[in-house]
C-alpha positions in Angstrom: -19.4 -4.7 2.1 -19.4 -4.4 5.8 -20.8 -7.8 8.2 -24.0 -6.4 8.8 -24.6 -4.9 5.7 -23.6 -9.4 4.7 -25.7 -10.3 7.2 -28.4 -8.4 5.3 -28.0 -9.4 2.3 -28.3 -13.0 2.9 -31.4 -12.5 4.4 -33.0 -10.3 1.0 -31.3 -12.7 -1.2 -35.1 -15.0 -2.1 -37.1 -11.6 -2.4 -34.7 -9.6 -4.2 -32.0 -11.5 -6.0 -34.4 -13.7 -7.6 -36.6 -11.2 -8.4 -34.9 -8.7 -10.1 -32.2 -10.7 -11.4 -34.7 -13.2 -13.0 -36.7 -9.9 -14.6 -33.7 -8.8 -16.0 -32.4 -12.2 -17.2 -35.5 -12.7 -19.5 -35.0 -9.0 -20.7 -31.5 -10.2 -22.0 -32.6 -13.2 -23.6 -35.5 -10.9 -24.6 -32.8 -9.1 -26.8 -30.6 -11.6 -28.5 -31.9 -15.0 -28.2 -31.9 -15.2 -32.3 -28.2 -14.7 -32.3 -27.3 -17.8 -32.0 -29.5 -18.4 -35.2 -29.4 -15.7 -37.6 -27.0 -17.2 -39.8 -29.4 -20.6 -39.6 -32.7 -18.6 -40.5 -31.4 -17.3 -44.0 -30.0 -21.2 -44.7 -31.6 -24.0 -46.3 -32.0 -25.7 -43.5 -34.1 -23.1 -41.6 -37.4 -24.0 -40.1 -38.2 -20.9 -40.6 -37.2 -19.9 -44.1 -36.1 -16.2 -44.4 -34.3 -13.9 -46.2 -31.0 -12.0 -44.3 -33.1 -9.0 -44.6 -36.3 -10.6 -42.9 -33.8 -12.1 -40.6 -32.7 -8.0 -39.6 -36.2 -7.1 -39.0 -36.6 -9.8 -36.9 -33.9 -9.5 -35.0 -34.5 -5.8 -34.7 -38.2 -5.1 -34.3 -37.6 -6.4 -30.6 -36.3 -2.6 -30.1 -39.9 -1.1 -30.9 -41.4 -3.1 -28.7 -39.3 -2.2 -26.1 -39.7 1.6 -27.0 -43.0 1.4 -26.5 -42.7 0.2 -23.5 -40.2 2.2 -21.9 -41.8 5.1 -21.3 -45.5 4.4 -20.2 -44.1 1.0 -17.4 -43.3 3.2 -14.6 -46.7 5.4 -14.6 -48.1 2.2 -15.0 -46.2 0.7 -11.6 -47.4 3.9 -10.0 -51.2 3.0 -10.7 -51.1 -0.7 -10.5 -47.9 -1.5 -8.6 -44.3 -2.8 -9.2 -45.4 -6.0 -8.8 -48.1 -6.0 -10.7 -46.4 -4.9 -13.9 -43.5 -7.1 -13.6 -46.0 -10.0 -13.3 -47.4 -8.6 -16.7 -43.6 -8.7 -18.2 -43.6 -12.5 -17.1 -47.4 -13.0 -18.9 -45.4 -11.1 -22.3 -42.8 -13.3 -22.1 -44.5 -16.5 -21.6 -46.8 -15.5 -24.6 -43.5 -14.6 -26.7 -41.9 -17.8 -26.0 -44.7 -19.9 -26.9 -45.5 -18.3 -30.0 -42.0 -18.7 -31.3 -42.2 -22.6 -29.9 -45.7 -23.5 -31.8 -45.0 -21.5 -34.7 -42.9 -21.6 -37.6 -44.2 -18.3 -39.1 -42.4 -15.3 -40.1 -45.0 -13.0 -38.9 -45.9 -15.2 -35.7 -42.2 -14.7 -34.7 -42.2 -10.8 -35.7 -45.6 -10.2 -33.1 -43.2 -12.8 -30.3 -40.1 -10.2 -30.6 -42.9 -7.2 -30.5 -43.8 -8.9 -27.0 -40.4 -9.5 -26.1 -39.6 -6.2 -27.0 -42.1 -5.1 -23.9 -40.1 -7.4 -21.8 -36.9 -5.4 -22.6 -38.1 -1.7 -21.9 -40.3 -3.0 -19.0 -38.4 -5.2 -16.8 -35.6 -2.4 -16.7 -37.8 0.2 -15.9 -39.7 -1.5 -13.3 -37.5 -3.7 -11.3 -35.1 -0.8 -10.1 -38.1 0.7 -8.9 -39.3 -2.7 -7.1 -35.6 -3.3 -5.4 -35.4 -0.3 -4.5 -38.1 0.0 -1.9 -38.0 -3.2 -0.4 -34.2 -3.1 0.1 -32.5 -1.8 2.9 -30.2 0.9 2.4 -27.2 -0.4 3.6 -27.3 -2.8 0.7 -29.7 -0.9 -2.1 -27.0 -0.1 -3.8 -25.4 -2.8 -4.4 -28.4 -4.8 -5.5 -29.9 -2.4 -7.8 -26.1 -1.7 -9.4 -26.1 -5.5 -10.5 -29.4 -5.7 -12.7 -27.0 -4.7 -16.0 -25.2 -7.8 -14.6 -28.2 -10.0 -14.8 -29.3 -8.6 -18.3 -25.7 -9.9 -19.8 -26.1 -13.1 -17.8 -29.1 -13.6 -20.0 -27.1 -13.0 -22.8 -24.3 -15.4 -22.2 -27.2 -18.2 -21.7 -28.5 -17.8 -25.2 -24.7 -17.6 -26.8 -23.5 -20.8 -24.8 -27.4 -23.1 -24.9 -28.0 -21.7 -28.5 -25.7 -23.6 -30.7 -25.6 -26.7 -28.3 -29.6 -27.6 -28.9 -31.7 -28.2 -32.2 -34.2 -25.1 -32.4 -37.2 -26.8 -30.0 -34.8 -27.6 -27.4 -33.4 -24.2 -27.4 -36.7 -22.3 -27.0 -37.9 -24.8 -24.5 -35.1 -23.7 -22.3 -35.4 -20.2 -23.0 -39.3 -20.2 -22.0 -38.2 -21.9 -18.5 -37.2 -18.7 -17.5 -39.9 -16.7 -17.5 -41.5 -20.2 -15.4 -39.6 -19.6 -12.9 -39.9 -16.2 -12.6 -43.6 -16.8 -11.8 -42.4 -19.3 -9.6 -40.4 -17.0 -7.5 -42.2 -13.7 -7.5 -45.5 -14.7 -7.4 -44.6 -15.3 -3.4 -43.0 -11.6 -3.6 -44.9 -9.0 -1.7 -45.8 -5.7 -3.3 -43.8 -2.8 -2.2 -44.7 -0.9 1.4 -44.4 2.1 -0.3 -46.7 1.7 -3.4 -49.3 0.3 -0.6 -48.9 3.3 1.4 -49.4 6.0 -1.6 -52.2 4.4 -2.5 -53.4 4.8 1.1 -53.5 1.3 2.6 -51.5 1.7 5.7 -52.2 -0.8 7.4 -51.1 -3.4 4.6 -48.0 -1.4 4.1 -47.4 -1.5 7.7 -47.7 -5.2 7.8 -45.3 -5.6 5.0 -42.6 -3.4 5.9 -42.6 -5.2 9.5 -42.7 -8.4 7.6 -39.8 -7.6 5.6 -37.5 -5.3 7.7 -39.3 -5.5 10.8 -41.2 -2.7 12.8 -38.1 -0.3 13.4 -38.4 0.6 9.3 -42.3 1.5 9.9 -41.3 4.8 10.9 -39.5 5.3 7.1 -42.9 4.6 5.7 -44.2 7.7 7.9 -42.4 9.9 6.3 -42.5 9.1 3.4 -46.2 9.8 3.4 -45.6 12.9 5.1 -43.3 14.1 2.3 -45.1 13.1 0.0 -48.7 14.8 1.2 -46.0 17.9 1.2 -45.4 17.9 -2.6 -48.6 17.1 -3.1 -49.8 20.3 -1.1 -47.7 22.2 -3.7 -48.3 23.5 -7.2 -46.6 21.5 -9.9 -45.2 22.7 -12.6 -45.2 21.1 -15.7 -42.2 19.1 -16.9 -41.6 21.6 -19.8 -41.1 24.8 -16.8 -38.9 22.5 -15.0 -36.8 22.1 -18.3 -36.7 25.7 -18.5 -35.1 26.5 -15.0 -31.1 26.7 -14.4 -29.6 24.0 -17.3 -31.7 21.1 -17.4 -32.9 21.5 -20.9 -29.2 21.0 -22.1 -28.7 18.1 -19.8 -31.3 16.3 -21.1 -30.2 17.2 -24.8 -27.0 15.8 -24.0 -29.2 13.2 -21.9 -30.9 11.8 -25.2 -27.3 12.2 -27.3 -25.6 10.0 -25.1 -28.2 7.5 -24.5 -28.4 7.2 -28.2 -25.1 6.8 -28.7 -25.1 3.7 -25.9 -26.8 1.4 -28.7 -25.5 3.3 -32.2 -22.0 2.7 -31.1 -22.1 -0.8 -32.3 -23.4 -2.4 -29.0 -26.8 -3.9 -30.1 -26.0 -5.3 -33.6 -22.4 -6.6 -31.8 -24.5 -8.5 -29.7 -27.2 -9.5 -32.0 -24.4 -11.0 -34.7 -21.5 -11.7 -32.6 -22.1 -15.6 -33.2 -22.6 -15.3 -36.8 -19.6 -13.1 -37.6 -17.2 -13.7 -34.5 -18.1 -17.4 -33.5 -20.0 -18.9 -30.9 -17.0 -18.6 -28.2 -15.8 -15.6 -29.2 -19.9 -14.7 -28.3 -19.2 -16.4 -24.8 -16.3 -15.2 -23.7 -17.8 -11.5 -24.6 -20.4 -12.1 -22.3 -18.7 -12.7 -19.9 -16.5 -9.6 -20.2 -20.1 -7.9 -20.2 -20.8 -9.8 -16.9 -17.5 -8.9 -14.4 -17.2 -5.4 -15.7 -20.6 -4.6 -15.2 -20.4 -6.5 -11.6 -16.9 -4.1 -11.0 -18.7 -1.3 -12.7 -20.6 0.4 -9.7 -17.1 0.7 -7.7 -15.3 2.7 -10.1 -17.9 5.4 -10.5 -17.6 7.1 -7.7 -13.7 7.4 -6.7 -13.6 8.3 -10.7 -16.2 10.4 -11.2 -19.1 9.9 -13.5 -17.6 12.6 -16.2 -14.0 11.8 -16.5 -15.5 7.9 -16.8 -17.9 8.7 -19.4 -15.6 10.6 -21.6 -13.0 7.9 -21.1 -15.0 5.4 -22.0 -16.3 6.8 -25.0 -12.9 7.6 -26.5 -12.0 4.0 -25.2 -14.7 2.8 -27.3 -14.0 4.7 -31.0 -10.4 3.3 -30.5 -11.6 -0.4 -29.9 -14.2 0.0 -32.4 -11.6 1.3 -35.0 -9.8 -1.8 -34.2 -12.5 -3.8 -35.1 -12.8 -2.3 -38.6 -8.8 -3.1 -38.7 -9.7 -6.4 -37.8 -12.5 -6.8 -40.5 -9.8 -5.5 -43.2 -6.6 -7.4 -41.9 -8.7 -10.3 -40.4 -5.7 -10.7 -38.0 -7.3 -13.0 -35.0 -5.3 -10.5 -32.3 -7.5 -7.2 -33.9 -11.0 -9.0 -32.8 -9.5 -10.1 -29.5 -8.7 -6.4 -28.6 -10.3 -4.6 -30.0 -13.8 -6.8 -28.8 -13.0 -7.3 -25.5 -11.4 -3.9 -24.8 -15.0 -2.0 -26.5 -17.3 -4.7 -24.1 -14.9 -3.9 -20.8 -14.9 0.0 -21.3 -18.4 0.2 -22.4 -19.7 -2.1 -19.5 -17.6 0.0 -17.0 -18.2 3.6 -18.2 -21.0 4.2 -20.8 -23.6 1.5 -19.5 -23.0 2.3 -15.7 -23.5 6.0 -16.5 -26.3 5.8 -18.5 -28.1 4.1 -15.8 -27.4 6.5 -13.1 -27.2 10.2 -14.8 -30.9 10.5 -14.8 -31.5 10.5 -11.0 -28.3 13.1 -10.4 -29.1 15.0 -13.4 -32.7 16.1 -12.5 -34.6 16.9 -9.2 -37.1 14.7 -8.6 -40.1 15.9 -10.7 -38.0 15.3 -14.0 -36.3 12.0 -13.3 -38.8 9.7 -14.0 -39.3 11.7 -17.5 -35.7 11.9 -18.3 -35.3 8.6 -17.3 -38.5 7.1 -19.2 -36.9 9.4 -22.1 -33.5 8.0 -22.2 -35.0 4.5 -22.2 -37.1 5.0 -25.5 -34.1 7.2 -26.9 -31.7 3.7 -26.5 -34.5 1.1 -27.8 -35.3 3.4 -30.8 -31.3 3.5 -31.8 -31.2 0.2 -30.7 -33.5 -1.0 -33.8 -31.8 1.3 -35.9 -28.5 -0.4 -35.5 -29.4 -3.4 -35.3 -31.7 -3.0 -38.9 -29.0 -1.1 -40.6 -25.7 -3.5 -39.8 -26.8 -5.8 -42.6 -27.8 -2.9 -45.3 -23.7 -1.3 -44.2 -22.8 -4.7 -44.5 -24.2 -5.7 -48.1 -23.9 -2.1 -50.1 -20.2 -0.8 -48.7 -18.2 -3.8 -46.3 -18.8 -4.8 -42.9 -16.0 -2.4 -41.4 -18.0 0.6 -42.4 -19.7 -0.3 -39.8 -17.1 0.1 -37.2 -16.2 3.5 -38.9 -19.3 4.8 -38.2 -19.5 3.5 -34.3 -16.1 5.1 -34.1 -17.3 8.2 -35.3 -20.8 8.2 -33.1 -18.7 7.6 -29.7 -16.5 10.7 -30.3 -19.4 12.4 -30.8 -20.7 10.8 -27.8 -17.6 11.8 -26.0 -17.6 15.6 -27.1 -21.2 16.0 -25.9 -20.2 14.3 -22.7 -17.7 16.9 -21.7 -20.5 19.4 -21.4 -22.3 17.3 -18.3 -21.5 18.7 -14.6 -19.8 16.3 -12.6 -22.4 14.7 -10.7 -20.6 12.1 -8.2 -19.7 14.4 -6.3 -22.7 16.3 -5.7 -24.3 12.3 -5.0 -21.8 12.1 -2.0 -22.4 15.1 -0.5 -26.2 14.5 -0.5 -26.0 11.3 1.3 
């Protein structure tokens, strides 16, 4: 990062560090805050007494909510604003938090992962979109790369505080975040340019001056002027834009691969790594997650997003077959590499990619559907791994599992093969 580009950055870091990282923080704890407890739930010392099957659907249903979500969160931030939708992630989270903290219900905690589960599709749907227009170019990138980062720092919270505090304690902590999120973003500004589509000029004037000062008003001008062009135009629908050049088998090989981002093993590892790897084994995990997702966004370029893809997904079966060694041997060394090899090449490769292949797939009237698509594509799989680990688990042996996540990423990696390349096309356009 060049000086200026520092110098920049230091001065965003209160309006967007804090906002999109806290967003995306409660989206992770969103996800696997009962890790640390779903061994505790189905034991007779529960508060909440369940069965290991009510504990999957508990554990699982978070995915629905967040498939809901995925899809309809970005039309909404284009009729009510960025802002005002992540606000509404911080009232569903709140709401979740408390129900799980005043309850010791079964079905009380089911509705509180439903409302997580909003939390999870709509805080990474949303918050991309916030950063992006109130961040400078020069550093855009780089803030908007790290939100995967922030997700598995919520993660690693709930593995290390989980085990550490009684069950009150550990959801008192966990409901502090989305506290502070109000704290923080209720002094955020809405973007410029959601004020200036919805034709208040002058207040998107104000705030771009007040954010980047007035040498970035003349951005907002043409945006508006490109956007009353398209709007001049006839659409077509989404479906005659599928039918044009090859887009309809991208965004086959779209969904494929972003199912294959949770049914390769990546949801339920997280969701039961402290139960059937160990708290530490959970932390350290984590924090693999965390610096290979940080490195993640400066390997994709000089690599190329195909190549990195493939790789990774044929990185993955092989760590994932180790695993199921590992479950069969139960040699210490098997977990080690073949767990922290799958969370490195998956964090670099499949989870970076995923993220950025609908905007250089698409032209711009397909990417918010391809990329509102994907999302509900990865939460539905999501809950479908997630619910079927502990069925695998009970009928055939916990290393089927691992068979079959081997199996779905070389699927994943023979469907990858038939993307373009599209890094290079991303350079040339900028």
């Amino acid at each position: 990062m060049s000086k200026e580009a520092y110098q920049t950055f230091r001065s965003w870091e209160t309006c967007t560090a804090l906002t999109g990282c806290l967003s995306m923080v409660m989206a992770g704890m969103a996800m696997n805050w009962p890790s640390p407890l779903t061994a505790w739930y189905s034991s007779k010392d529960s508060e909440v007494p369940m069965t290991e099957h009510e504990v999957s659907w508990m554990v699982s249903i978070s995915a629905i909510g967040a498939g809901v979500a995925s899809i309809p969160c970005g039309m909404l931030a284009d009729i009510f604003g960025r802002k005002t939708i992540l606000l509404a992630m911080g009232i569903f989270s709140v709401v979740s938090w408390l129900l799980i903290l005043m309850t010791r219900s079964i079905w009380a905690l089911y509705v509180a992962q439903v409302l997580g589960g909003l939390v999870l599709g709509g805080a990474p749907s949303v918050a991309p979109i916030y950063i992006s227009e109130i961040s400078p170019p020069n550093i855009r990138g780089a803030i908007v790369g790290q939100l995967n980062t922030m997700f598995f720092v919520g993660q690693l919270l709930t593995y290390v505080i989980g085990p550490l505090l009684s069950y009150t304690n550990y959801i008192k902590v966990c409901f502090s975040i989305p506290i502070l999120f109000f704290i923080f973003f209720g002094f955020a500004p809405e973007t410029p340019y959601y004020l200036m589509s919805k034709g208040r000029d002058e207040e998107a004037k104000d705030c771009m001056t007040k954010l980047r000062g007035k040498d970035s008003v003349a951005e907002l001008e043409i945006s508006k002027k490109e956007s009353h062009e398209k709007e001049s135009m006839d659409k077509p629908s989404i479906w005659e834009v599928l039918k044009t050049n090859d887009y309809m088998k991208r965004m086959i090989c779209l969904q494929v691969i972003s199912c294959v981002a949770t049914l390769n093993g990546s949801s339920s590892m997280s969701v039961y790594a402290v139960e059937f790897m160990g708290q530490w084994v959970a932390v350290v995990m984590s924090i693999v997650f965390i610096v290979s997702a940080f490195f993640a966004s400066f390997l994709a370029d000089p690599i190329g997003r195909k190549p990195l893809l493939v790789s990774s997904l044929i990185g993955s079966a092989i760590c994932t077959s180790v695993l199921a060694a590992y479950f069969i041997c139960h040699e210490k060394i098997l977990l080690y590499i073949g767990l922290f090899g799958f969370c490195f090449i998956v964090s670099v490769g499949l989870n970076h990619c995923t993220m950025t292949l609908p905007s250089e797939l698409f032209p711009t009237s397909l990417r918010a559907f391809a990329n509102g698509l994907s999302q509900f594509s990865t939460n539905i799989c999501s809950f479908i791994c997630v619910k079927i680990f502990v069925n695998i688990n009970e009928t055939l042996g916990i290393q089927y599992n691992f068979f079959l996540y081997t199996v779905i990423c070389l699927v994943g990696a023979a469907v990858s093969y038939l993307l373009p390349e599209t890094a290079k096309s991303v350079i040339s356009a900028s």
